[in-house]
PDBQT receptor file of N, H, CA, C and O in Angstrom, charges set to zero:
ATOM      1  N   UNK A   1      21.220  10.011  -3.805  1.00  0.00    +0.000 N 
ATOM      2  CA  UNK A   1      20.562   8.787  -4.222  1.00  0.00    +0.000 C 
ATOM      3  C   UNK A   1      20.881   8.578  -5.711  1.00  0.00    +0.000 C 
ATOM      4  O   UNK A   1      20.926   9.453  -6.576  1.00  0.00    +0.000 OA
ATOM      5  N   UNK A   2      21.062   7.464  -5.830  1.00  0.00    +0.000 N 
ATOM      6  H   UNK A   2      21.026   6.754  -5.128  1.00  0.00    +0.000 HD
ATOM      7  CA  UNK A   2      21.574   7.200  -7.241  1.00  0.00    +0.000 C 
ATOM      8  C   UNK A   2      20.466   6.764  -8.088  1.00  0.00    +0.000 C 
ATOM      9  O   UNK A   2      19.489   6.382  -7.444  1.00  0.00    +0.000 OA
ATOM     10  N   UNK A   3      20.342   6.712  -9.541  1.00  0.00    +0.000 N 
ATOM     11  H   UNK A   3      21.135   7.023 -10.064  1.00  0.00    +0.000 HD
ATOM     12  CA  UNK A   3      19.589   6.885 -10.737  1.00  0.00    +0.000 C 
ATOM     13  C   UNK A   3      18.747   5.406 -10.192  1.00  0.00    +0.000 C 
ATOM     14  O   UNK A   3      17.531   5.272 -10.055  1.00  0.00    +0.000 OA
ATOM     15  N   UNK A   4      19.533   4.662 -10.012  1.00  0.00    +0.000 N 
ATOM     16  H   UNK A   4      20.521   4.771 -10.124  1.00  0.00    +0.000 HD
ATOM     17  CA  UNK A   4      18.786   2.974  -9.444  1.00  0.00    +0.000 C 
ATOM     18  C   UNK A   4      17.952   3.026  -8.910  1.00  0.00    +0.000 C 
ATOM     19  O   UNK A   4      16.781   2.836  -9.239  1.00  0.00    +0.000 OA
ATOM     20  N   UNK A   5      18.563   3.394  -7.634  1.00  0.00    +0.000 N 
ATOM     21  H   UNK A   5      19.514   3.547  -7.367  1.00  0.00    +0.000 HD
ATOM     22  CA  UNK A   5      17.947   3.979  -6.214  1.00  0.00    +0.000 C 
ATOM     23  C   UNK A   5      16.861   4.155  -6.478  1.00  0.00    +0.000 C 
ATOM     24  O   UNK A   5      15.998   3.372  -6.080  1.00  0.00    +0.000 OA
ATOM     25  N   UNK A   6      16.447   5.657  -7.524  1.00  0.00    +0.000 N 
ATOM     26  H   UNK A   6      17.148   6.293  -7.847  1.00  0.00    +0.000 HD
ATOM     27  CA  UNK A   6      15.470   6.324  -7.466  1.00  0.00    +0.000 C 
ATOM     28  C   UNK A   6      14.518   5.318  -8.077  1.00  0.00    +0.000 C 
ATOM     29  O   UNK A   6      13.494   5.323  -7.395  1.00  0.00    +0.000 OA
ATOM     30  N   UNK A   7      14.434   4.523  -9.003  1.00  0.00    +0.000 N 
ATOM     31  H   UNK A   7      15.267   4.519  -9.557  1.00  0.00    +0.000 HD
ATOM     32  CA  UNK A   7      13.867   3.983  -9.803  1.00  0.00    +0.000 C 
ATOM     33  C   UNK A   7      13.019   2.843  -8.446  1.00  0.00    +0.000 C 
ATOM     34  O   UNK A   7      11.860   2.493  -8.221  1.00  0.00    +0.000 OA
ATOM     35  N   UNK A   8      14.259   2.609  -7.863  1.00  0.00    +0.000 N 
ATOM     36  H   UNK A   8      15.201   2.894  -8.045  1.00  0.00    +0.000 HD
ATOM     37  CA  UNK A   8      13.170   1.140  -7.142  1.00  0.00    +0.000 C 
ATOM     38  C   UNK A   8      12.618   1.958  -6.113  1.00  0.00    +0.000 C 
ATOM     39  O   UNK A   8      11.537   1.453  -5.807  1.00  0.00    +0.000 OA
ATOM     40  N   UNK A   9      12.867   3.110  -5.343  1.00  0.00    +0.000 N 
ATOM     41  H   UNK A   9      13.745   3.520  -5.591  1.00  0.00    +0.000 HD
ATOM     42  CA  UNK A   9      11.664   3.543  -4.682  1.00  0.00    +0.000 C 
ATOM     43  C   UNK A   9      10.226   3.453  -5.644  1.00  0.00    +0.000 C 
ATOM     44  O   UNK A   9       9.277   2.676  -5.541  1.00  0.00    +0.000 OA
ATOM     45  N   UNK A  10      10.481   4.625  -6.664  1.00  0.00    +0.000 N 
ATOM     46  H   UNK A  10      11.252   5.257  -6.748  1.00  0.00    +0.000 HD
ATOM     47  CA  UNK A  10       9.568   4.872  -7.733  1.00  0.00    +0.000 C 
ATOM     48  C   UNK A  10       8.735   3.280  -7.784  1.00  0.00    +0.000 C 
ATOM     49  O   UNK A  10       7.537   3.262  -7.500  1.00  0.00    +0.000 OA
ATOM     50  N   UNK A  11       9.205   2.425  -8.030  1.00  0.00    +0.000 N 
ATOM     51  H   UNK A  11      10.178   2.439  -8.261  1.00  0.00    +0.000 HD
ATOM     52  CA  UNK A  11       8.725   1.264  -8.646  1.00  0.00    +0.000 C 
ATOM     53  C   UNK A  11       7.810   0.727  -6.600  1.00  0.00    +0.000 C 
ATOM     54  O   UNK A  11       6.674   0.507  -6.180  1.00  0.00    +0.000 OA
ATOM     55  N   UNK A  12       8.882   0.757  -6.158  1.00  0.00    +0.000 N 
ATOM     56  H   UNK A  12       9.805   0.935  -6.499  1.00  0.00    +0.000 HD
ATOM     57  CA  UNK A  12       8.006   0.512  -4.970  1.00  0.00    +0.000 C 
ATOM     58  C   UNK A  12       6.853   1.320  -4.291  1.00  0.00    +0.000 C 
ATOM     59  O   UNK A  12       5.973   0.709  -3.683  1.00  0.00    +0.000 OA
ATOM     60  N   UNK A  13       6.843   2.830  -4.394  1.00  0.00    +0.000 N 
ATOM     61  H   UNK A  13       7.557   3.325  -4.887  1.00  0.00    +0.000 HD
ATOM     62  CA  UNK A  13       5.916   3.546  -4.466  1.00  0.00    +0.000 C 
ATOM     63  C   UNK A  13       4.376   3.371  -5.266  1.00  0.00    +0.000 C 
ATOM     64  O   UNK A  13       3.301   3.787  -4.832  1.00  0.00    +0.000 OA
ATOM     65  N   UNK A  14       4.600   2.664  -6.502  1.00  0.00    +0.000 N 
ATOM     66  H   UNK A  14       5.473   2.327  -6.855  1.00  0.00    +0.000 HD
ATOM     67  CA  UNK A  14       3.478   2.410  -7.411  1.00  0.00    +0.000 C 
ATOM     68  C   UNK A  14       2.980   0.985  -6.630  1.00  0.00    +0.000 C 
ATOM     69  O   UNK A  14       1.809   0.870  -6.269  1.00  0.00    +0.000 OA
ATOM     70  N   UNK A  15       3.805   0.098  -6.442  1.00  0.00    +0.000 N 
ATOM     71  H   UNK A  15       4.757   0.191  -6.735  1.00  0.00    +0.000 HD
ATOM     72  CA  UNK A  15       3.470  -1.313  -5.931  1.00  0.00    +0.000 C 
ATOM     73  C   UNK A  15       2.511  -1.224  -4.586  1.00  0.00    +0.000 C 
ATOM     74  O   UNK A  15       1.572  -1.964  -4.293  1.00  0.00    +0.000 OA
ATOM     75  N   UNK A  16       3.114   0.074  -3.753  1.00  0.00    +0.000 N 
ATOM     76  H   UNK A  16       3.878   0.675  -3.991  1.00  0.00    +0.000 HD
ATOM     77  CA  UNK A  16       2.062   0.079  -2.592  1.00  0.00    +0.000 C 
ATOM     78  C   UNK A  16       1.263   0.849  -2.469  1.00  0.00    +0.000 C 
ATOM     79  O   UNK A  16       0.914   0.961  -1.294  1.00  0.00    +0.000 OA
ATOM     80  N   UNK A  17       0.569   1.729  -3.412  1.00  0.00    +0.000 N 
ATOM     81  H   UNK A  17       0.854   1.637  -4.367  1.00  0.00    +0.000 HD
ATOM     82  CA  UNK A  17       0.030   2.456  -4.251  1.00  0.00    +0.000 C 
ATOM     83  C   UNK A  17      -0.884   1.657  -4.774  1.00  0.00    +0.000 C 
ATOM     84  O   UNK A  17      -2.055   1.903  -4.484  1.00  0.00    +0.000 OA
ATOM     85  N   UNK A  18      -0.651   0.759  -5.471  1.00  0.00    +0.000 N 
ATOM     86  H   UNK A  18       0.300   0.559  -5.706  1.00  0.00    +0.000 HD
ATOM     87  CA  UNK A  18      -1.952  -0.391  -5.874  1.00  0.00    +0.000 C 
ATOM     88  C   UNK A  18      -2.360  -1.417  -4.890  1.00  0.00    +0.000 C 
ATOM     89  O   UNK A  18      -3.486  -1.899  -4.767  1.00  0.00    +0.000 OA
ATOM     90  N   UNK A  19      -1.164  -1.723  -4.119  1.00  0.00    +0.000 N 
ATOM     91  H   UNK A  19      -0.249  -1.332  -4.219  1.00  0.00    +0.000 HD
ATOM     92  CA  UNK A  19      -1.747  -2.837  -2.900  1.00  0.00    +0.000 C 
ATOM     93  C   UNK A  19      -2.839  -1.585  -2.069  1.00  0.00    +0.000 C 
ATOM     94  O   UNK A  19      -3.618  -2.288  -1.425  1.00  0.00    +0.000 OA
ATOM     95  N   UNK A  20      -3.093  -0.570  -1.898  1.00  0.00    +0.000 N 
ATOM     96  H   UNK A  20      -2.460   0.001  -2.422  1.00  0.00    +0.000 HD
ATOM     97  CA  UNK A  20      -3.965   0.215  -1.089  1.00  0.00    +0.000 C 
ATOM     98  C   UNK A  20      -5.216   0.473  -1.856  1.00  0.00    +0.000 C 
ATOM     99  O   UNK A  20      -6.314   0.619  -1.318  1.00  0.00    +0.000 OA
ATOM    100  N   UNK A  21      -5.035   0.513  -2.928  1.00  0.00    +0.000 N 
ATOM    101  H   UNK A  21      -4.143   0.394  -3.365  1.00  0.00    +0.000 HD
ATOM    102  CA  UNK A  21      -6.432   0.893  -3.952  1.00  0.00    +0.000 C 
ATOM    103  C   UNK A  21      -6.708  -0.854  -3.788  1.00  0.00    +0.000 C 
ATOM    104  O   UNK A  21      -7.477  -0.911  -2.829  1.00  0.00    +0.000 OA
ATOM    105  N   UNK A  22      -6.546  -1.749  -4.086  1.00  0.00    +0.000 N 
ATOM    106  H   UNK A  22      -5.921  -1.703  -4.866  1.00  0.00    +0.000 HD
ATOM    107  CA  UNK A  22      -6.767  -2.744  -3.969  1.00  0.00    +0.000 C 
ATOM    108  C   UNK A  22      -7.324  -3.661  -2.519  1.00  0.00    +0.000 C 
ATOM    109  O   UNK A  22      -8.080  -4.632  -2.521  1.00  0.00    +0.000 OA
ATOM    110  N   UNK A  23      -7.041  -3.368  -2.002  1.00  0.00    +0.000 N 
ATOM    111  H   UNK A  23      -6.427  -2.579  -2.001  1.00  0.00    +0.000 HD
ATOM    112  CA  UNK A  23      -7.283  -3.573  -0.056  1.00  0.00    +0.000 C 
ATOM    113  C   UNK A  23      -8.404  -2.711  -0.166  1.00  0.00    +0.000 C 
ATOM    114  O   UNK A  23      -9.520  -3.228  -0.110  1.00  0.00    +0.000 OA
ATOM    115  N   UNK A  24      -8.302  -1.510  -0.310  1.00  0.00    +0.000 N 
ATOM    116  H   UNK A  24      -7.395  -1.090  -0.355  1.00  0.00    +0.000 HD
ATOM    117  CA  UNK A  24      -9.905  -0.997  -0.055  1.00  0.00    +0.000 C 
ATOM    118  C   UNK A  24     -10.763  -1.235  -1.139  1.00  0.00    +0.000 C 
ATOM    119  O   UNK A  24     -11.942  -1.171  -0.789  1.00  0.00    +0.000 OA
ATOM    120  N   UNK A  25     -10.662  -1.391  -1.874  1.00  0.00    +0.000 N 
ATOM    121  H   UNK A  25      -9.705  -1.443  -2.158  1.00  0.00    +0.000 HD
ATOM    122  CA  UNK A  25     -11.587  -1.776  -2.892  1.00  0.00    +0.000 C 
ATOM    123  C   UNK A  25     -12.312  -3.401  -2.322  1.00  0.00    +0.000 C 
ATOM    124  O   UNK A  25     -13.468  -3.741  -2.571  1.00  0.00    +0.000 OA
ATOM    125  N   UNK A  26     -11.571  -4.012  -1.737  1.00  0.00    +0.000 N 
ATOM    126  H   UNK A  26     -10.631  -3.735  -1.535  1.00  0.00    +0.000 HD
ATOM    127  CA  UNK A  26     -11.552  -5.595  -1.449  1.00  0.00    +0.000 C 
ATOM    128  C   UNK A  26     -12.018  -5.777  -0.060  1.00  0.00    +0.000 C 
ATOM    129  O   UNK A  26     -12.727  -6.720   0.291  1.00  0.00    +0.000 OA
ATOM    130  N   UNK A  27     -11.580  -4.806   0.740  1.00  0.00    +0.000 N 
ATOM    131  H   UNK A  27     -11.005  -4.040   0.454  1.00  0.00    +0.000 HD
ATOM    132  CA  UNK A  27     -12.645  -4.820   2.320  1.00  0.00    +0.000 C 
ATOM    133  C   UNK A  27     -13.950  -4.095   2.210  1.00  0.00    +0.000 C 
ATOM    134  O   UNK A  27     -14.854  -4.343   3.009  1.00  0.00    +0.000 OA
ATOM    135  N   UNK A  28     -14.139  -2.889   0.910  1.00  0.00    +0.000 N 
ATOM    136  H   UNK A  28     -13.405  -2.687   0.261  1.00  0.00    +0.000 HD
ATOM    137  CA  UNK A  28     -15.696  -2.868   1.108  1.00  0.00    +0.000 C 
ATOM    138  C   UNK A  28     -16.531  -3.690   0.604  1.00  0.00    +0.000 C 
ATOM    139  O   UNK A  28     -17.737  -3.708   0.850  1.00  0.00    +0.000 OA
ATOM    140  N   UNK A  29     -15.683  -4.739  -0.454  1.00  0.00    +0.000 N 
ATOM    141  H   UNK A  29     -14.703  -4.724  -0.654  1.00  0.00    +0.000 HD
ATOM    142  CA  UNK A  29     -17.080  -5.536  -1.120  1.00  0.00    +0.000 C 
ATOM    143  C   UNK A  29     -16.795  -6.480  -0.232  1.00  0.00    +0.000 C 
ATOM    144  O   UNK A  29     -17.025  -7.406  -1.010  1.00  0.00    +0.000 OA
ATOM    145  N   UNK A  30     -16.362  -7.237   1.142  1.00  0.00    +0.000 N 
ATOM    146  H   UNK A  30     -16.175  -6.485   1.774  1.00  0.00    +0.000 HD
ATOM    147  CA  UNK A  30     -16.232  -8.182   1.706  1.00  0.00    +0.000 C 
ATOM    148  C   UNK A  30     -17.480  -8.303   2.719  1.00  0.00    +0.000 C 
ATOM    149  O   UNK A  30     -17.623  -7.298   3.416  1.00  0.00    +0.000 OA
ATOM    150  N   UNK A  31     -18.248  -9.159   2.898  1.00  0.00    +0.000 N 
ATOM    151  H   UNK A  31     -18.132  -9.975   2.332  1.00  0.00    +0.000 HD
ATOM    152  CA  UNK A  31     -19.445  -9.244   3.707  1.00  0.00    +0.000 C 
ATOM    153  C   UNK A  31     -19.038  -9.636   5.088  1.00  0.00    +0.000 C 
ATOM    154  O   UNK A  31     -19.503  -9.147   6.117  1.00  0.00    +0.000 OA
ATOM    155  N   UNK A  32     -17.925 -10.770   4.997  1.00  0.00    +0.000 N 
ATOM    156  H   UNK A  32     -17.547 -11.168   4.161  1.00  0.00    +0.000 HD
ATOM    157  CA  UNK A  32     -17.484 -10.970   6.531  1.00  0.00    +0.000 C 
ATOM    158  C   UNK A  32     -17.204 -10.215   6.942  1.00  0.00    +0.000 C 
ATOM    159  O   UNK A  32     -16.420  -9.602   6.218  1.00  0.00    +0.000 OA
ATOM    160  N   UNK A  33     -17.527  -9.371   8.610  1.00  0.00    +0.000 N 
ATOM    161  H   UNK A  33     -18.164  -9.869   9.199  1.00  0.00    +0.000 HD
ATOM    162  CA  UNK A  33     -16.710  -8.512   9.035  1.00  0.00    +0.000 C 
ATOM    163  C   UNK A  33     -15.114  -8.869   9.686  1.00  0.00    +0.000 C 
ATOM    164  O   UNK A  33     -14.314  -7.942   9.812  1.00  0.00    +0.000 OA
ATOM    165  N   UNK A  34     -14.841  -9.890   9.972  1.00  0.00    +0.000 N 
ATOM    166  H   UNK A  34     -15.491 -10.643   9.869  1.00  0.00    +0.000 HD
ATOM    167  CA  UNK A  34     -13.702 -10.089  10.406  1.00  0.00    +0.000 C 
ATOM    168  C   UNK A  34     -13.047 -10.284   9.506  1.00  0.00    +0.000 C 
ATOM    169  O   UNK A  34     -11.925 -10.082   9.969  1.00  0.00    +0.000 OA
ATOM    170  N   UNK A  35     -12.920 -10.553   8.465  1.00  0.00    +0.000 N 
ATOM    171  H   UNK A  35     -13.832 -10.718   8.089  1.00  0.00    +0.000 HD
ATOM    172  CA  UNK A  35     -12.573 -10.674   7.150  1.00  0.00    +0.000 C 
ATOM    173  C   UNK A  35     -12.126  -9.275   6.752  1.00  0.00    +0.000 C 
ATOM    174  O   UNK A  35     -10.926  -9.005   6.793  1.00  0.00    +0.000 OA
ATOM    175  N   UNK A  36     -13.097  -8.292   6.337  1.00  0.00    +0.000 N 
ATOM    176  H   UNK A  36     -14.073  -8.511   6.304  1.00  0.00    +0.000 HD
ATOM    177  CA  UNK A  36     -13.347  -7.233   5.948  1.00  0.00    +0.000 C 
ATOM    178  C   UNK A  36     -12.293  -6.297   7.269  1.00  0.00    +0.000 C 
ATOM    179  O   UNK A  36     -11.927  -5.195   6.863  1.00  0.00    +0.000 OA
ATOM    180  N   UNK A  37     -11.881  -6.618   8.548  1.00  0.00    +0.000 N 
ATOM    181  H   UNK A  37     -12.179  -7.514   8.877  1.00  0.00    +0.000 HD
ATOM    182  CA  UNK A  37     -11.843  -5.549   9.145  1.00  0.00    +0.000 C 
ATOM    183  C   UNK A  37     -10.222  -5.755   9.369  1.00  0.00    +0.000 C 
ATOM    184  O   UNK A  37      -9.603  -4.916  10.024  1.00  0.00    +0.000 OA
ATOM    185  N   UNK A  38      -9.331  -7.293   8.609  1.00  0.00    +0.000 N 
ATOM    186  H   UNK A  38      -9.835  -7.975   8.077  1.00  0.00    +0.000 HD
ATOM    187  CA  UNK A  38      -8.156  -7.384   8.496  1.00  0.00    +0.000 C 
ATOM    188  C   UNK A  38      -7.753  -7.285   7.371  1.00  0.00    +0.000 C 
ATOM    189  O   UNK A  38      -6.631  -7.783   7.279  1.00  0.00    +0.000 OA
ATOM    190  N   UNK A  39      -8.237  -6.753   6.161  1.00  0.00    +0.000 N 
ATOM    191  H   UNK A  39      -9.149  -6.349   6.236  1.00  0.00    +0.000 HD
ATOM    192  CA  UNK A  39      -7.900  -6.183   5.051  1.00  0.00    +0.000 C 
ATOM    193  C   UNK A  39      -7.672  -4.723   5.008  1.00  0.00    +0.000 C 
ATOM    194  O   UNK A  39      -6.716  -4.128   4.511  1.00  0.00    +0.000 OA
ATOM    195  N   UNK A  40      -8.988  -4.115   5.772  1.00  0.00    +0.000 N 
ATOM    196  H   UNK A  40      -9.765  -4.598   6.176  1.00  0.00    +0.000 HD
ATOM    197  CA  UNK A  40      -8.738  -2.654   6.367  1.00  0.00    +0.000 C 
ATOM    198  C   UNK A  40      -7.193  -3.045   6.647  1.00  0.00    +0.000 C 
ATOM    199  O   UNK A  40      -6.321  -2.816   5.810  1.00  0.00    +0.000 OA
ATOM    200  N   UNK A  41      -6.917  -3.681   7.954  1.00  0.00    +0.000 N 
ATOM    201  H   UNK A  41      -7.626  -3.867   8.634  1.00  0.00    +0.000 HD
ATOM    202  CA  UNK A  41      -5.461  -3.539   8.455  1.00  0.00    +0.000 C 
ATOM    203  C   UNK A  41      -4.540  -3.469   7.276  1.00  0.00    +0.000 C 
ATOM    204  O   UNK A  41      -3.822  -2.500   7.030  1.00  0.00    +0.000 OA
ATOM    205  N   UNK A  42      -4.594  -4.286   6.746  1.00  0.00    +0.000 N 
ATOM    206  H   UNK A  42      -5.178  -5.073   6.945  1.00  0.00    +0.000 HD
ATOM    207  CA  UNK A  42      -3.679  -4.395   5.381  1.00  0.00    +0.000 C 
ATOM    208  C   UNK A  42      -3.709  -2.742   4.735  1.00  0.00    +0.000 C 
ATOM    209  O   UNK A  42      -2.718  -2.013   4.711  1.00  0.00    +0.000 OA
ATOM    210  N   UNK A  43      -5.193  -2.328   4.192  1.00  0.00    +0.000 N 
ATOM    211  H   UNK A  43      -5.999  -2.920   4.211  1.00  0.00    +0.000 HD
ATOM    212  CA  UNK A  43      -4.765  -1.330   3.742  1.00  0.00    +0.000 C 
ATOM    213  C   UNK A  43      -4.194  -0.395   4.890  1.00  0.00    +0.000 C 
ATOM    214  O   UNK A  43      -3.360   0.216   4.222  1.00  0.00    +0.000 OA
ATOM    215  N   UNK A  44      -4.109   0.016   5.903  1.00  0.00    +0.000 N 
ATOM    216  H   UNK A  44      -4.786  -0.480   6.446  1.00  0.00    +0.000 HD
ATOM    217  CA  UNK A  44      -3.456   0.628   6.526  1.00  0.00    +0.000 C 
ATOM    218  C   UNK A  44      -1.574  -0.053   6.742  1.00  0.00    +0.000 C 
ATOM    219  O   UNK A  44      -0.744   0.839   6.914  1.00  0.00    +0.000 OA
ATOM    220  N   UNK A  45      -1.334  -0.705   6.733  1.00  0.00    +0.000 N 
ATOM    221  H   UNK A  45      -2.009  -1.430   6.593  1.00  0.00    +0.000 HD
ATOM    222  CA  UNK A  45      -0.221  -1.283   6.963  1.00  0.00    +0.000 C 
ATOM    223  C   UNK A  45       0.678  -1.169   5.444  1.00  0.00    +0.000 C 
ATOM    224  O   UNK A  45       1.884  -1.361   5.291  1.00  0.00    +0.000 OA
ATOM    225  N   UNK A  46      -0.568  -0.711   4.184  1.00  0.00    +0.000 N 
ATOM    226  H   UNK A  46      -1.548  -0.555   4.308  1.00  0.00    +0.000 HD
ATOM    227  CA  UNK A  46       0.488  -0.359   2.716  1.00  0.00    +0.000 C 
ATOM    228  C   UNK A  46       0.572   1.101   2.794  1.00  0.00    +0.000 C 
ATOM    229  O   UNK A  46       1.468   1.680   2.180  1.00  0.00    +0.000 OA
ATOM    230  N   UNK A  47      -0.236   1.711   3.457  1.00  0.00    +0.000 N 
ATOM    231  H   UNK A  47      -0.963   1.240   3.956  1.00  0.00    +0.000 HD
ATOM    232  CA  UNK A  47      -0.118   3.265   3.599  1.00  0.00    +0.000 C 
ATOM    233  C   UNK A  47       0.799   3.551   4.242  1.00  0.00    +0.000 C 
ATOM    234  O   UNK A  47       1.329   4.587   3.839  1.00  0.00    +0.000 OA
ATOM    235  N   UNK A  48       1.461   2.922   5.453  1.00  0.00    +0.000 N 
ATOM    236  H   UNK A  48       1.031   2.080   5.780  1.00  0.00    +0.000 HD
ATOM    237  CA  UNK A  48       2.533   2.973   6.329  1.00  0.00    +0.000 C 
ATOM    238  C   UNK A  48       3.724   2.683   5.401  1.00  0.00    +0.000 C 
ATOM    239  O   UNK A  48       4.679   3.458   5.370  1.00  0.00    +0.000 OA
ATOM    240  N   UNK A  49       3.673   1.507   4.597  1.00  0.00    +0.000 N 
ATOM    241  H   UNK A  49       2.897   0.877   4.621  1.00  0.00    +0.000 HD
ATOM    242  CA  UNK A  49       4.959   1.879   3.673  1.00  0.00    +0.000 C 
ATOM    243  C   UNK A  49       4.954   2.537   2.606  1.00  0.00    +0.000 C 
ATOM    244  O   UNK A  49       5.931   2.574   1.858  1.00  0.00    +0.000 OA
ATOM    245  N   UNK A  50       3.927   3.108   2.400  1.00  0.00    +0.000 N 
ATOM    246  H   UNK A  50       3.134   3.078   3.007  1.00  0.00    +0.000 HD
ATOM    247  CA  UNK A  50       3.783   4.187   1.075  1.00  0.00    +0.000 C 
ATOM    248  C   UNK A  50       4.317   5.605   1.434  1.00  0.00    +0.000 C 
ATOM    249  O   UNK A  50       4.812   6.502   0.752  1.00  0.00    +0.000 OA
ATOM    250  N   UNK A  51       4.063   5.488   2.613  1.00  0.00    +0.000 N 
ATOM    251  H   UNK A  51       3.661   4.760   3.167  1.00  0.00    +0.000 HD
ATOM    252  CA  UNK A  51       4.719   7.029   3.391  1.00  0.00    +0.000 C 
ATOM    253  C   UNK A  51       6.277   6.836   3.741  1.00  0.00    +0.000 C 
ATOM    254  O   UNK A  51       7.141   7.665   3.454  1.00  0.00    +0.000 OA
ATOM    255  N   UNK A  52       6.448   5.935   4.231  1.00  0.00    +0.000 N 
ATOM    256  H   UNK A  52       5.746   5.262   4.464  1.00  0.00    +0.000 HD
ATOM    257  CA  UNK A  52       8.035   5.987   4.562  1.00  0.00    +0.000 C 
ATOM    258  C   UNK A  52       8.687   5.430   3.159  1.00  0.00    +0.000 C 
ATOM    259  O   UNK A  52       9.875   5.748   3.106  1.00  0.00    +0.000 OA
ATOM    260  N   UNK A  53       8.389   4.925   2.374  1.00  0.00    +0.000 N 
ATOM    261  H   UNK A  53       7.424   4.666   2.418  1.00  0.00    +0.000 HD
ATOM    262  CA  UNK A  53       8.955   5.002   0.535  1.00  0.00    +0.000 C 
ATOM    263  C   UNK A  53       8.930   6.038   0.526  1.00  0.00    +0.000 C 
ATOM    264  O   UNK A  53      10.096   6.428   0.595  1.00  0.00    +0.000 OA
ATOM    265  N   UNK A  54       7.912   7.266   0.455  1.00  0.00    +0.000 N 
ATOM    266  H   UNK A  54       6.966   6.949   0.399  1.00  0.00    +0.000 HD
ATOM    267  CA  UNK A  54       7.514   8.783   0.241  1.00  0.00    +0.000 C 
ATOM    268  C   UNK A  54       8.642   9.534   0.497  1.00  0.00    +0.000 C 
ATOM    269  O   UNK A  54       9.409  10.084  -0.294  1.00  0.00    +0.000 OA
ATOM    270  N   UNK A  55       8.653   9.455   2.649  1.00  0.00    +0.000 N 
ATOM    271  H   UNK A  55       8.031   9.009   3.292  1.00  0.00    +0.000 HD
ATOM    272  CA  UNK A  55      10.283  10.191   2.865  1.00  0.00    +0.000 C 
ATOM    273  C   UNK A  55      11.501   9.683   2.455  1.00  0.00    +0.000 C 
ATOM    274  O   UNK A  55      12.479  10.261   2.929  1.00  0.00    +0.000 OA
ATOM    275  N   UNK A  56      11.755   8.568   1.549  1.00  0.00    +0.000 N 
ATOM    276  H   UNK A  56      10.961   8.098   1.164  1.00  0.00    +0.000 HD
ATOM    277  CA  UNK A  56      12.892   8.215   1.140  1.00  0.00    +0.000 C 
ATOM    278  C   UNK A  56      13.606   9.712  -0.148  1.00  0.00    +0.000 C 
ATOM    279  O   UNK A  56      14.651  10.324  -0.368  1.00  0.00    +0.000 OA
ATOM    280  N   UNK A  57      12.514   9.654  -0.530  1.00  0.00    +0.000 N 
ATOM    281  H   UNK A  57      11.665   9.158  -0.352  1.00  0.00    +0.000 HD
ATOM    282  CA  UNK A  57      12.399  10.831  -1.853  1.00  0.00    +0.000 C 
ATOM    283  C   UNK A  57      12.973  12.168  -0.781  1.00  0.00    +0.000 C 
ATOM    284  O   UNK A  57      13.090  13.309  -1.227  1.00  0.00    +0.000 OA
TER     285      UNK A  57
């Protein structure tokens, strides 16, 4: 993997890294539950690319 390479995982790693702290932070203060229970999805769906960014490394 080249010096680039590494950098835009890195950079994409942090990006979905904050989209997940952010999603959960944002579905527990949400009162709607249907609201609240497709943000969950979201945060699960940035964890899914936070892990496969992960095995890129």
């Amino acid at each position: 993997m080249t010096g680039k390479e590494l950098l835009y995982v890195e950079d994409a790693l942090g990006h979905e890294q904050f989209m997940k702290k952010c999603s959960k932070n944002a579905s527990s203060q949400l009162q709607d539950p249907t609201l609240s229970n497709y943000v969950k999805e979201l945060e699960q769906k940035h964890n899914e690319l936070f892990n496969k960014f992960l095995n890129l490394l």
